[in-house]
N, C-alpha and C positions, 0 to 999 in steps of 0.2 A: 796785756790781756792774758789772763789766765784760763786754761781749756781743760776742762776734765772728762775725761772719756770712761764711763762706768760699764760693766758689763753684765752689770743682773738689774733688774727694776728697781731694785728694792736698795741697791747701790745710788743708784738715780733719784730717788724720792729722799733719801739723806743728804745727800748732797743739793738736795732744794729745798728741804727743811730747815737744813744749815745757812741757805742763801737765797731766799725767794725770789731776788731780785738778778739771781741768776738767767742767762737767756738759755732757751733749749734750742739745740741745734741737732734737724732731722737729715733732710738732704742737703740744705742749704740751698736752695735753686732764690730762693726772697734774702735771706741774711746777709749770706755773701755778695751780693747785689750792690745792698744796701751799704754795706762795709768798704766794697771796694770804691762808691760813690763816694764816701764821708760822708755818710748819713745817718750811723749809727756805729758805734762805736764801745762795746758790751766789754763791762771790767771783768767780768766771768761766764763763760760760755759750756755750757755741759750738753756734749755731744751721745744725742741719745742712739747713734747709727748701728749699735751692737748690741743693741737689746733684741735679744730673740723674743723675750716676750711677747713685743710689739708689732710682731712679723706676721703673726698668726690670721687666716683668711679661711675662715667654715662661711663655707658659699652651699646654702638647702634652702628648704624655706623660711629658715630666721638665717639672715646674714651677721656675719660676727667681723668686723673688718680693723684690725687692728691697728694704728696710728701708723705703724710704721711702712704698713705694707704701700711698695708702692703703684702708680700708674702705668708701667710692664706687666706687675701684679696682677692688678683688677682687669687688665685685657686680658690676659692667660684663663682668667677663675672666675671672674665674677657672670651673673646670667641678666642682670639688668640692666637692659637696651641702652637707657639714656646714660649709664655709670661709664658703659663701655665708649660712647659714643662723646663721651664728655673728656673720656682717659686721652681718646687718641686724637684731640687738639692739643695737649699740651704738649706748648714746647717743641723739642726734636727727641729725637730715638734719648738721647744722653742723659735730658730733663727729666723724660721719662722714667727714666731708670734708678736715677735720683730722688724725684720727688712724689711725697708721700701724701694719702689723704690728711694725717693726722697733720704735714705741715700746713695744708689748705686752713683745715679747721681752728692752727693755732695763729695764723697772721690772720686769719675774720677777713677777707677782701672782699665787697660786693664782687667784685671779678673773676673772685676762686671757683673755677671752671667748676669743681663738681661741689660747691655748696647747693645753686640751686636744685638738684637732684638729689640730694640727701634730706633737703625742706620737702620737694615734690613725693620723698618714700616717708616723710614721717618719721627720720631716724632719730633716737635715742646717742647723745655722744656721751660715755662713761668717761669721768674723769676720776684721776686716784692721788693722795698726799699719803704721808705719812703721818700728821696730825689724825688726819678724817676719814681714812681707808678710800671707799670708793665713794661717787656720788653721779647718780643721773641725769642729762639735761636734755630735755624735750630740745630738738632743734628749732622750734619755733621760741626758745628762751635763751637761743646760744650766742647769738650776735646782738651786740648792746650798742655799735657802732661803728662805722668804720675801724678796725683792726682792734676791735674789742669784744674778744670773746668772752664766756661767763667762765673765765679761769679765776681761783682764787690766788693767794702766795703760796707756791709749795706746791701746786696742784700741775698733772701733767696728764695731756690726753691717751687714755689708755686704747680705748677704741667706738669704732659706732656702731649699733644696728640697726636694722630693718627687717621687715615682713619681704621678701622677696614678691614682685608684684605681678609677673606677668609679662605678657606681651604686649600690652596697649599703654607704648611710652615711646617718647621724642625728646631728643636736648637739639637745639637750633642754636648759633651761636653768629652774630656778625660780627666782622673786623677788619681792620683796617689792610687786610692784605690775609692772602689763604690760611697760612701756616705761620708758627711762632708769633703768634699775637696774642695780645689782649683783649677779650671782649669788650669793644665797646656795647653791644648787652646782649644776654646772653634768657633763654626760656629753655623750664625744663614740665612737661606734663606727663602724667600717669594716669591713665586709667587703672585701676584695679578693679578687675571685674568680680573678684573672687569675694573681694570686703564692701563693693558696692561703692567707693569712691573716685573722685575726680582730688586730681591737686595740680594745681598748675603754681611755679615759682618764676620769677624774675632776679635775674643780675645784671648786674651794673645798671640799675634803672633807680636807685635809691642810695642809703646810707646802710642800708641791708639786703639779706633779701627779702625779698617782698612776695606775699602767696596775694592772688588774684582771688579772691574770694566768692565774688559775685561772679565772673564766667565763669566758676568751680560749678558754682547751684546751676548756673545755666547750662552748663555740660552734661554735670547727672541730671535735668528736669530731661533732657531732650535724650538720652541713652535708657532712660526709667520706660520713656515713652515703646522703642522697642523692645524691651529688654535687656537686660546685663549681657544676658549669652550669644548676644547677635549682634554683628557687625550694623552701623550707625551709617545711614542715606545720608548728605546732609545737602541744603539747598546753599547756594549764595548767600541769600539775604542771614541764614542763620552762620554761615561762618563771617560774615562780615559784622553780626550783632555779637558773637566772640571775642570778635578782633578787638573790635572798640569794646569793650568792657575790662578785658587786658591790658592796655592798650593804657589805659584810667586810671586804671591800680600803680601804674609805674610812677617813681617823683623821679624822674631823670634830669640830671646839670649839663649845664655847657663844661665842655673840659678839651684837653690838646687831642682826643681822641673821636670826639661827636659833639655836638650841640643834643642838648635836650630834645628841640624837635624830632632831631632824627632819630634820637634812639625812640622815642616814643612812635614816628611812625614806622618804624623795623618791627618793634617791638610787635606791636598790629600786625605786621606782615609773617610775622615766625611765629605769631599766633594762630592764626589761619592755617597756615600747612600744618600745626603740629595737632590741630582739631581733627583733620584730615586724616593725617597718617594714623592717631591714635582711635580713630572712631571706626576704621578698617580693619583695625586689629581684632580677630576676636581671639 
């Protein structure tokens, strides 16, 4: 196994020009994992853990959040509810400190704690080659399928942004046990009152993630009703008509961590409080 460790970007992007088939190696919290299972077994591995490039984190109201920056990082700096709240399930202090958004972004995992919250903000993921300079990807075009990002050969995730959105947001996440787990599924919602939308996403309830589309319109019909600027009343029946339209949107499998039913009815149930919390927000 050959390991190369670059120390400028631009070092990094020749050295995957030279070898697409090269694997990029951020924290390693997924690789090494994987490695030490016999699960995967990479003849060239280029360690991107020295790029200061990739470190960089301008937290205002456009977020610029660099691949490399990590899960310590974004609890220290970042101002979005669900990002923060999403940082401090993973893993333990160690993981943390290790693992990076951009690694989330490049293994694609329905699981990867803060992809549904980067769907739920709208983010932008820049990626950069040396062929092609930079190139932008709508996070709704970023996951093609289970652990298949819109990476090209030669291409490495540079960073992601977003609109910072406020204070009307929730990430709910069930598992199999409090801490160091895996979502078995995981919801992330935003209100942004500022742009006038509703987004709500799902993890581990598909092959992706998945945005709720129809409780989205249902969320802004019923926040339109009061207005943007004012905290949302809401009855039973309307957070239960929520629930189950979320709830719908999910394709959840049976697997060693949940059955499909259950994720599907959690998924309803972290829907409802996140209606809740985000509709109090003003």
């Amino acid at each position: 196994m050959r390991v190369s460790v670059p120390k400028s970007l631009d070092a990094a992007l020749g050295l995957l020009a030279e070898d697409p088939q090269a694997v990029v190696l951020a924290g390693g919290t997924d690789l090494m994992v994987a490695i030490n299972f016999g699960r995967a077994r990479p003849e060239h591995i280029v360690s991107i853990a020295r790029l200061a490039e990739l470190k960089e984190l301008v937290a205002g109201e456009q977020v610029l959040c660099g691949a490399g920056v990590t899960y310590t990082h974004l609890l220290q700096r970042v101002r979005d509810r669900a990002l923060v709240d999403a940082a401090r399930t993973v893993g333990s202090p160690q993981i943390r400190n290790a693992g990076t958004i951009g690694g989330n972004l490049g293994t694609c995992s329905p699981a990867g704690d803060t992809l549904p919250i980067l769907a739920a903000l709208d983010a932008t993921i820049v990626v950069v080659s040396r062929r092609s300079g930079e190139r932008r990807v709508p996070f709704s075009d970023w996951m093609r399928g289970p652990k298949q990002p819109a990476l090209e050969p030669g291409e490495l995730v540079l960073r992601a942004e977003w609109e910072e959105a406020g204070p009307a947001q929730a990430f709910l996440k069930a598992g199999t046990r409090n801490a160091m787990v895996i979502a078995v599924a995981s919801l992330a919602m935003v209100v942004d009152r500022a742009r006038r939308r509703v987004r709500v996403a799902l993890g581990s309830a598909g092959p992706t993630i998945i945005r709720a589309t129809a409780a989205e319109e249902m969320a802004s019909g019923l926040i339109e009703e009061v207005g943007w600027e004012r905290p949302l009343t809401l009855t039973e029946a309307a957070r239960a008509r929520f629930a189950d339209l979320v709830a719908a949107a999910a394709r959840p499998i049976d697997d060693q961590r949940g059955t499909g039913a259950y994720r599907r009815h959690v998924i309803g149930v972290m829907a409802s409080r996140a209606l809740q919390r985000t509709g109090a927000a003003a």
